[in-house]
C-alpha positions as CSV (number, residue, x, y, z in Angstrom):
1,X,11.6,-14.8,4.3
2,X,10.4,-17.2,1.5
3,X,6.3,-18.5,2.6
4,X,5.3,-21.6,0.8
5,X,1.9,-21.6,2.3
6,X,0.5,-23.2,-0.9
7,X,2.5,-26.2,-0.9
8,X,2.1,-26.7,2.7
9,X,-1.3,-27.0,2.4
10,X,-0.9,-29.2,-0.1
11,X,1.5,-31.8,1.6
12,X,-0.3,-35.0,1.0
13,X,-2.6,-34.3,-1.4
14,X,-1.5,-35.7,-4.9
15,X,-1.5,-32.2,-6.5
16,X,1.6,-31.4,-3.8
17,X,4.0,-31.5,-7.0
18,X,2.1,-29.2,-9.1
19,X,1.3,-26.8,-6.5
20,X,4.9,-26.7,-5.6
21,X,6.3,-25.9,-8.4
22,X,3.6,-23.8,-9.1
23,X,4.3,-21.8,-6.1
24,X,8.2,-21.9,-6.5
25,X,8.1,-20.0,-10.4
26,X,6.3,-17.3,-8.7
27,X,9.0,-16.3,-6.3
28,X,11.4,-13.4,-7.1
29,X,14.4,-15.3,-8.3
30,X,16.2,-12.6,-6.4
31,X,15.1,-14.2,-3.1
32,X,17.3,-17.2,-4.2
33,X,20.5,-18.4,-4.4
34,X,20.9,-18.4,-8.2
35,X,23.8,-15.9,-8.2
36,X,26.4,-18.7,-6.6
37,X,24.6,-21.1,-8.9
38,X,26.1,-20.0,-11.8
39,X,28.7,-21.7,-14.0
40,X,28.8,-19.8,-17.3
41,X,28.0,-16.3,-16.6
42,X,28.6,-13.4,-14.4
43,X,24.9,-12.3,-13.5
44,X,21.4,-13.5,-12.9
45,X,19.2,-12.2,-15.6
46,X,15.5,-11.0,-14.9
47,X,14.0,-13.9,-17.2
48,X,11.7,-16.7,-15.6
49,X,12.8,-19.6,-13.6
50,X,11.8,-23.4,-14.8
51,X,11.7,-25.3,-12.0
52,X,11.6,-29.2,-11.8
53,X,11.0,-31.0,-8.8
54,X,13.6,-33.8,-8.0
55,X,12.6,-35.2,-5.0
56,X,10.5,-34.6,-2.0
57,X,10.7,-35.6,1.8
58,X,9.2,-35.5,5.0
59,X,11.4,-34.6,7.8
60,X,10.2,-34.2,11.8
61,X,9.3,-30.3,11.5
62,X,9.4,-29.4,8.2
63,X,8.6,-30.7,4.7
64,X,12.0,-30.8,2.1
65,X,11.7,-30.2,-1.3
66,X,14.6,-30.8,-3.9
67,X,14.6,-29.3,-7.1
68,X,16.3,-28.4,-10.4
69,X,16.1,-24.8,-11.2
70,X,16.7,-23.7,-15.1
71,X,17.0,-19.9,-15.7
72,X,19.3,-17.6,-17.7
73,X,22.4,-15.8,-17.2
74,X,24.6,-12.9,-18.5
75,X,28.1,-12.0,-19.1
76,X,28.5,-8.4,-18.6
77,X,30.2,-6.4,-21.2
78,X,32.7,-4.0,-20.8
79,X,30.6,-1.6,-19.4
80,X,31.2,1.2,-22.2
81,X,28.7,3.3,-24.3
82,X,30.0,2.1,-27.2
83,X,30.3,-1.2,-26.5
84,X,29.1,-3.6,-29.4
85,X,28.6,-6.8,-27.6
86,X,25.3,-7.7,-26.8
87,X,23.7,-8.8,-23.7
88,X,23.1,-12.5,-24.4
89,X,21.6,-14.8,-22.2
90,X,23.0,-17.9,-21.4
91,X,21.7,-21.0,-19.6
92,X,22.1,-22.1,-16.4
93,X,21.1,-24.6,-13.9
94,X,21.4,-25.3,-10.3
95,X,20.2,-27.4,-7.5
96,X,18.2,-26.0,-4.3
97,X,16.5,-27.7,-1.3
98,X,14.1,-26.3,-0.3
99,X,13.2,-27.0,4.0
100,X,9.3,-26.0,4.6
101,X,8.1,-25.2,7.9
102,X,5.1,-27.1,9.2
103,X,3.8,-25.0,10.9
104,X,4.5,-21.5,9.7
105,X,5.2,-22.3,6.4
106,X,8.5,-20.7,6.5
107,X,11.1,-21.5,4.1
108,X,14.9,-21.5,4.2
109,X,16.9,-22.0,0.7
110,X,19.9,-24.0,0.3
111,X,22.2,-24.3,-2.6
112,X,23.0,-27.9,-3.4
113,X,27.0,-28.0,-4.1
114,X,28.0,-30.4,-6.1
C-alpha cells in the first residue's frame, strides 16, 4: 500500500503541489499502474517518472490528486542472443488519480481511461 504522508501533511499549505509531486517521483513506478498505461510499447522501463499535477480536490475522507505521469517504455525484442535490435526507450504518458486518506494517509491508484 502506497503512504503519502508527506502530502497529507501538507494539504493546505501552499507548498501542497510541490510536496506532492515531490512525494509521487519517489514511489517505485512498480507500485503503479503504468503497465495498462501504455500505448506504444510492451513494458515499463526502470527509468524515472515525471509527474505533473493536473488538478487537486478535497473530497469527505480523503484528499484526490490528478496527475499526468511521463515515463519510458520498451518494445521487447525477440528475445534471442543474437538479436541486433536494441532496447530503445520510448515515451509514454498516462493519467492517475490519486485518492489520499485523511487520516491514515493511505493511498489507492486509479488509472484514468480515456
Amino acid at each position: 500500500m502506497i503512504k503519502l504522508v508527506k502530502a497529507q501533511q501538507a494539504w493546505g499549505s501552499p507548498s501542497f503541489e510541490r510536496v506532492v509531486k515531490e512525494e509521487l517521483q519517489r514511489i517505485d513506478p512498480g507500485q503503479l499502474p503504468l503497465q495498462q498505461g501504455l500505448s506504444q510499447s510492451s513494458y515499463v522501463s526502470d527509468s524515472k517518472i515525471s509527474v505533473v499535477i493536473l488538478d487537486v480536490a478535497e473530497r469527505t475522507d480523503s484528499l484526490r490528486v490528478k496527475a499526468g505521469v511521463n515515463y519510458a517504455g520498451v518494445i521487447a525484442g525477440s528475445c534471442c542472443s543474437d538479436d541486433p535490435t536494441p532496447m530503445c526507450e520510448l515515451p509514454e504518458y498516462c493519467e492517475l488519480l490519486f485518492d489520499i486518506d485523511r487520516n491514515t494517509a493511505e493511498t489507492r491508484v486509479t488509472l484514468v481511461n480515456y
